[in-house]
C-alpha positions in Angstrom: -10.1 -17.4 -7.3 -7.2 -19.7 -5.9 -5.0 -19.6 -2.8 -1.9 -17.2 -3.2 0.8 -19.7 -1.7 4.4 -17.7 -1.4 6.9 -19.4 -4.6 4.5 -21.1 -5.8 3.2 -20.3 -9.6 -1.1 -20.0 -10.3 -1.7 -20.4 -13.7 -4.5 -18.1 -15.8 -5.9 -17.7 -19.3 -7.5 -14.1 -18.8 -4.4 -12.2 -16.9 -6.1 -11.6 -13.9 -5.6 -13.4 -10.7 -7.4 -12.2 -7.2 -4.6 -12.8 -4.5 -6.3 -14.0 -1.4 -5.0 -16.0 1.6 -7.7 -18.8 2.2 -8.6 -19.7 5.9 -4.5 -18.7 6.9 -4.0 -17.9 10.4 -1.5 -15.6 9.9 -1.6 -13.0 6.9 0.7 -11.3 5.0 2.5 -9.3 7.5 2.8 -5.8 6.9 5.3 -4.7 4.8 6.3 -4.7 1.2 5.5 -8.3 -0.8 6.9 -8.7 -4.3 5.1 -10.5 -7.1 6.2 -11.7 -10.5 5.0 -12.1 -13.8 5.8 -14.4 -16.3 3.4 -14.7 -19.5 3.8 -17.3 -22.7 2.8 -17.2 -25.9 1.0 -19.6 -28.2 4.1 -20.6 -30.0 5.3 -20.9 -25.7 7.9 -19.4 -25.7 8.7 -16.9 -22.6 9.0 -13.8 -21.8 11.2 -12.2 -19.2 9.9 -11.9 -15.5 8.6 -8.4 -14.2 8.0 -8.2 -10.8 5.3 -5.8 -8.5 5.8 -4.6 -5.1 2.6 -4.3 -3.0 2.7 -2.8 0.1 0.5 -4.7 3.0 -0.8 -1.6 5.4 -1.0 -2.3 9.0 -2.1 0.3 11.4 -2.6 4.0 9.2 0.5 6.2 8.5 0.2 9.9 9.1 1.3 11.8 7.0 1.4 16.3 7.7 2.5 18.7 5.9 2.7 22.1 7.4 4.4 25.7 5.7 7.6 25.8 7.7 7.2 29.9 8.5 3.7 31.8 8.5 4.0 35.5 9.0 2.7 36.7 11.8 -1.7 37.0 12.0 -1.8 35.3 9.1 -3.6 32.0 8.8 -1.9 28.6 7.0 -3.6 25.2 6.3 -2.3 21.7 8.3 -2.8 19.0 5.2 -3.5 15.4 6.8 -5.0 13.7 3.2 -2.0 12.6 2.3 -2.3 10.3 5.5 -2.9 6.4 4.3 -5.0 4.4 4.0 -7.4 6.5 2.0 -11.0 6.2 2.0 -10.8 4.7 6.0 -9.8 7.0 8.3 -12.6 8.2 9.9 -10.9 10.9 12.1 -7.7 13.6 11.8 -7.1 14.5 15.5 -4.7 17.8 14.7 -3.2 18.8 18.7 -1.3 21.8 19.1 1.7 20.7 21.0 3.5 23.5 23.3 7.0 23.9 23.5 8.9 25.0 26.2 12.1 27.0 25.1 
């Protein structure tokens, strides 16, 4: 496990590298964060990069989908899973907002 410093290369036999931050005040800000990949062969030659984009979550994004009509008495389903990320939010607070028309 090594430092993960912005432009500058870490080196690895097995092709995996855990990407952690040290003792850095300030983390990767949320947002998207490209990495690339370059690998070389034992004659070392090469190959072209290829690049990742990982996406640093800060607060969760909710995310509901909803049928757009529902005919009258019948029932319909509000769909919050969708909503990132997955596996900790602990609550879906659904509030029925009324309009005045």
């Amino acid at each position: 496990m090594a430092e993960f410093v912005p432009n500058q290369p870490i080196t690895d036999e097995n092709g995996v590298v855990e990407v952690t931050f040290g003792n850095v005040v300030k983390p990767l800000p949320p947002g998207t964060h490209i990495f690339q990949l370059v690998v070389v062969d034992d004659l070392g030659v090469s190959s072209d990069p290829v690049t990742a984009q990982v996406v640093i979550q800060g607060k969760p994004v909710a995310v509901l989908s909803a049928p757009d009509k529902v005919a009258l008495g019948l029932p319909f389903k509000l769909d919050a899973t969708a909503s990132t990320p997955k596996g900790k939010i602990t609550k879906f607070i659904f509030t029925r907002i009324v309009k005045i028309t």
